[in-house]
C-alpha positions as CSV (number, residue, x, y, z in Angstrom):
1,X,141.0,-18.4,64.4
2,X,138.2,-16.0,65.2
3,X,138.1,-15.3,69.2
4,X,134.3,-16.3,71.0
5,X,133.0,-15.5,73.7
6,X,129.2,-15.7,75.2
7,X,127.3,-13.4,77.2
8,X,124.1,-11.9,77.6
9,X,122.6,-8.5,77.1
10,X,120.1,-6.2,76.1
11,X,119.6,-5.2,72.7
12,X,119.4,-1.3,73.1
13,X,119.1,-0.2,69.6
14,X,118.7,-2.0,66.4
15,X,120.4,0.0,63.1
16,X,119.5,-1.2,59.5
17,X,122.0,-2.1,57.5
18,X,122.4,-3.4,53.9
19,X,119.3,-5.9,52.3
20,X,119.3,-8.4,55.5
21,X,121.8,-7.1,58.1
22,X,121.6,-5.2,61.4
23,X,124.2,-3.4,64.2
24,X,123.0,-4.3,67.5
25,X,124.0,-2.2,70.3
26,X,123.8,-4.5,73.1
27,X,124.7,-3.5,76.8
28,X,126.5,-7.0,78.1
29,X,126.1,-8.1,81.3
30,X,130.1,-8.5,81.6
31,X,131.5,-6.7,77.9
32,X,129.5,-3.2,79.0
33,X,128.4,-1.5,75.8
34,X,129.5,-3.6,72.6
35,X,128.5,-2.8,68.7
36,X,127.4,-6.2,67.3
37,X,126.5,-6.9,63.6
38,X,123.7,-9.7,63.5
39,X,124.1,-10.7,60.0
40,X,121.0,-11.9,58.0
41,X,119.0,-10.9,61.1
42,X,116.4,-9.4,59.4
43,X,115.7,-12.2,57.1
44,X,112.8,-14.8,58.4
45,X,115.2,-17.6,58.6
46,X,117.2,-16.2,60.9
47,X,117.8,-18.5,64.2
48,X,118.5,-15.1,66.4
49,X,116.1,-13.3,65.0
50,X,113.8,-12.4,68.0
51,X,117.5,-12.2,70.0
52,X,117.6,-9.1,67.9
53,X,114.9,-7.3,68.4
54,X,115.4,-3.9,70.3
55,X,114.6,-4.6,74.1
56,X,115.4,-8.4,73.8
57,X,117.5,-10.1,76.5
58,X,119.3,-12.8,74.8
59,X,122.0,-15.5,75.5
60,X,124.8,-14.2,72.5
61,X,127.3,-16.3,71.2
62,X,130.0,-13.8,69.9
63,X,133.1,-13.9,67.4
64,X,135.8,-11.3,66.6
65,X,136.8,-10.5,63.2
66,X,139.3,-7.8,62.4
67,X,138.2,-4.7,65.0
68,X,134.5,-6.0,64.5
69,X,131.8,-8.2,66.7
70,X,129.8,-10.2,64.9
71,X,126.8,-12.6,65.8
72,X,127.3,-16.3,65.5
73,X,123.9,-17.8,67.7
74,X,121.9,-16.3,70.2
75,X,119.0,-17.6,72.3
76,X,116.0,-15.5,74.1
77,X,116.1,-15.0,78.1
78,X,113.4,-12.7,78.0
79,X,111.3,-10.6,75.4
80,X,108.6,-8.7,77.3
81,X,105.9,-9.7,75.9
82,X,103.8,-7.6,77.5
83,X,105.5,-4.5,76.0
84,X,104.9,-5.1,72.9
85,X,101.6,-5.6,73.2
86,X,101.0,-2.0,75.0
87,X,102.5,0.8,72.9
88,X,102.7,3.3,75.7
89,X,104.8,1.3,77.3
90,X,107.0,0.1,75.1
91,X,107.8,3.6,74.0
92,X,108.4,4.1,77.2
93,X,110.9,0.9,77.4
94,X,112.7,2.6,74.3
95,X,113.4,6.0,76.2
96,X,114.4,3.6,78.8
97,X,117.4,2.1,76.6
98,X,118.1,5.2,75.0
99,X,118.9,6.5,78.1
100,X,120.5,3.9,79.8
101,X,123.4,3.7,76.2
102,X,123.6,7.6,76.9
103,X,125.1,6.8,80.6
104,X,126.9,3.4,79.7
105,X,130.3,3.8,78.9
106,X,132.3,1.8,76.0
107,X,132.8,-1.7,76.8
108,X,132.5,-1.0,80.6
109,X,131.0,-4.0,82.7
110,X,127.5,-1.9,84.3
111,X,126.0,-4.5,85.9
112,X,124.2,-2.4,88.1
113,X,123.1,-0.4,85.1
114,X,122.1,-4.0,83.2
115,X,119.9,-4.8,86.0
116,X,118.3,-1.7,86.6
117,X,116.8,-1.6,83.1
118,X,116.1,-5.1,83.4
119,X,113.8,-4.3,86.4
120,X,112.2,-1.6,84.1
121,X,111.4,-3.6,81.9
122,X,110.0,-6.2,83.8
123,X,108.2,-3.4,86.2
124,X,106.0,-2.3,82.8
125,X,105.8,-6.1,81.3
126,X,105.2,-8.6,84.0
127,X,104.3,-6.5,87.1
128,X,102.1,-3.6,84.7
129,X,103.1,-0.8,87.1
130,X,101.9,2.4,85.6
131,X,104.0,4.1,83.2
132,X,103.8,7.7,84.7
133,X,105.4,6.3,88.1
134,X,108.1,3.8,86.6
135,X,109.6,6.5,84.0
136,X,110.5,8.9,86.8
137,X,111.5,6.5,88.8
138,X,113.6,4.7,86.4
139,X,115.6,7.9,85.4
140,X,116.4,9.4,89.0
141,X,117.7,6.0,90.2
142,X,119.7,5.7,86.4
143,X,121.4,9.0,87.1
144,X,122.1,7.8,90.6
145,X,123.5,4.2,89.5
146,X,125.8,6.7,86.5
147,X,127.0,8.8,89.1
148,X,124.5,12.1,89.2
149,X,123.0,11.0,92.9
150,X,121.4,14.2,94.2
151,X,121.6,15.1,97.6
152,X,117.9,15.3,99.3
153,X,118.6,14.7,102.9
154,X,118.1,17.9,103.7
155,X,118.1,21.5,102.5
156,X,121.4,22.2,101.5
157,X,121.5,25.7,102.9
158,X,119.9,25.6,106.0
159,X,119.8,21.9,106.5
160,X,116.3,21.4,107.5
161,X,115.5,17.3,106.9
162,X,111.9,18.4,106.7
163,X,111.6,21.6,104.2
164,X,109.1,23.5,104.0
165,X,107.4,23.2,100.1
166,X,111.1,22.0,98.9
167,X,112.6,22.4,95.9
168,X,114.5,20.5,93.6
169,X,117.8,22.2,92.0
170,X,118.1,20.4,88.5
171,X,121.3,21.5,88.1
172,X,123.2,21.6,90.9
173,X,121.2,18.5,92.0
174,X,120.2,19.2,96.0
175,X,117.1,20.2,98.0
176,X,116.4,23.6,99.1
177,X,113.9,24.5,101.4
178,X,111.0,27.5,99.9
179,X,112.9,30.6,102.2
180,X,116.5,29.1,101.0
181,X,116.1,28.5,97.2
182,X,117.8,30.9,95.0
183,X,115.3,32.8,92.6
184,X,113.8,30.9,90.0
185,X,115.6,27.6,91.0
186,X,114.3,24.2,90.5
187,X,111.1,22.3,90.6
188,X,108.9,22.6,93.1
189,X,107.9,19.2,95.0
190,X,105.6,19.0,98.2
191,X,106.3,16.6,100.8
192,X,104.8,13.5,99.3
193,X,107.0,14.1,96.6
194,X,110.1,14.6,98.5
195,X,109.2,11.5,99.9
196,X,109.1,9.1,96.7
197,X,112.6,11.5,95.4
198,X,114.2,9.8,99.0
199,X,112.4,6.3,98.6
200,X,114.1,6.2,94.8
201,X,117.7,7.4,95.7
202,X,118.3,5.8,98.9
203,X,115.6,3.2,99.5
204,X,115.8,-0.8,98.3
205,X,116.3,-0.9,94.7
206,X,114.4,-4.1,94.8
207,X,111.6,-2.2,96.2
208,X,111.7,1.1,93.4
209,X,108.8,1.1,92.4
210,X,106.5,0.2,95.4
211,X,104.9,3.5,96.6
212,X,102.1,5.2,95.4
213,X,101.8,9.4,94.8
214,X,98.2,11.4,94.4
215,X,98.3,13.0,91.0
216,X,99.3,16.5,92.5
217,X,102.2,14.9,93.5
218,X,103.4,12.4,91.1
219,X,102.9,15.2,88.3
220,X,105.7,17.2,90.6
221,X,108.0,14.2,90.5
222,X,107.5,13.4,86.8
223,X,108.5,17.4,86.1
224,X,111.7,17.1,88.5
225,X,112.9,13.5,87.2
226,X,112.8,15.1,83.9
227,X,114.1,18.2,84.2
228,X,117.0,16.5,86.7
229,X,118.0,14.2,83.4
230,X,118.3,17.1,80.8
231,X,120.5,19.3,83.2
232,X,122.6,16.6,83.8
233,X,122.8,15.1,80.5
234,X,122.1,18.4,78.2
235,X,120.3,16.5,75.6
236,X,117.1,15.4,74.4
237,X,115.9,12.0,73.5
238,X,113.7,11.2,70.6
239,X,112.1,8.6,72.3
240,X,111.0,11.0,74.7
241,X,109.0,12.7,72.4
242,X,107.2,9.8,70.9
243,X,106.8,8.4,74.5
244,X,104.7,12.0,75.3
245,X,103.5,12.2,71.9
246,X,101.4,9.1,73.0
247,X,100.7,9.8,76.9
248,X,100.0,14.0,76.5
249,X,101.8,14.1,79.4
């Protein structure tokens, strides 16, 4: 007798498979990262259907077959409406998942990685935060929740707490001060910038994405957020690219 088991995730990526079929992979709130096939999920009929949508957070009743997972029922917790009804940010929502599956590990529990992109989500549907401030945000905190925290206390040479036009190093992932930063190091922030970097990595994740940045500023965060994700990570994300293709930013 096939094993079951229920749990709930989010759908992270949706692959097309055969006339009617689809392999989910779904990041489980207690299974981690799991391959599911949703059979027939693409066909109108379908009782899961919406449960497989990419982004959707879903209820999941599961069965084992052989090494496989497959889809028995499934029921909708949350489908973020109001991402799909803004496309900015629901490409935003899909570099969101692509990089939150990049960090997950194979059937892992991350519950602290679940709910982070939960809160993304829910930051761009419900609460309509802008996108420009959730997306750096969202990937400094990821990074920190998957284990690439950077240190930002203080200048890691000199150990000033307030640096004078700081500087964050991408790669090695600290703060330098201007007179302390190796040549060519970094992104440059400015104090307001420093600022939101320390309200995102060591303030209330419950309160991420409650500050506010000048455009200066916010357009020095956005550069260091992304530049900190692709020297940690060494890859790029097409969802990236459609997400700026959109924005010009």
């Amino acid at each position: 007798m096939a094993d079951v088991t229920v749990t709930r995730g989010v759908v992270l990526r949706e692959t097309l498979t055969k006339e009617t079929d689809k392999v989910l992979t779904l990041l489980s709130e207690d299974m981690g990262k799991i391959t599911v096939i949703a059979r027939g999920a693409r066909r109108k009929t379908c009782k899961f259907a919406a449960c497989a949508q990419p982004l959707a957070y879903s209820e999941w009743t599961l069965y084992q077959y052989g090494a496989w997972r497959y889809a028995r029922e499934g029921s909708t917790l949350e489908l973020f409406d109001g991402l799909r009804a803004d496309l900015e940010a629901l490409a935003l929502g899909f570099y969101m998942a692509e990089l939150t599956e990049t960090v997950s590990p194979e059937e892992v529990p991350v519950q602290e990685l679940l709910r982070h992109l939960l809160n993304g989500l829910f930051a761009l549907s419900k609460l309509r935060k802008p996108t420009e401030l959730v997306k750096p945000a969202f990937e400094l905190r990821l990074l920190c929740l998957a284990g690439y925290e950077p240190l930002a206390d203080a200048c890691a040479l000199c150990g000033e707490p307030a640096p004078e036009a700081p500087v964050l190093d991408t790669v090695q992932g600290v703060i330098y001060c201007k007179k302390c930063a190796p040549s060519g190091t970094g992104r440059s922030l400015c104090r307001d910038s420093l600022a939101a970097l320390r309200h995102i990595v060591y303030g209330d994740p419950k309160r991420l994405y409650s500050f506010r940045l000048g455009l200066d500023p916010l357009k020095r965060l956005q550069s260091a957020a992304e530049s900190f994700v692709f020297s940690q990570l060494e890859r790029n994300f097409n969802t990236l690219d459609f997400y700026k293709s959109l924005t010009k930013k």
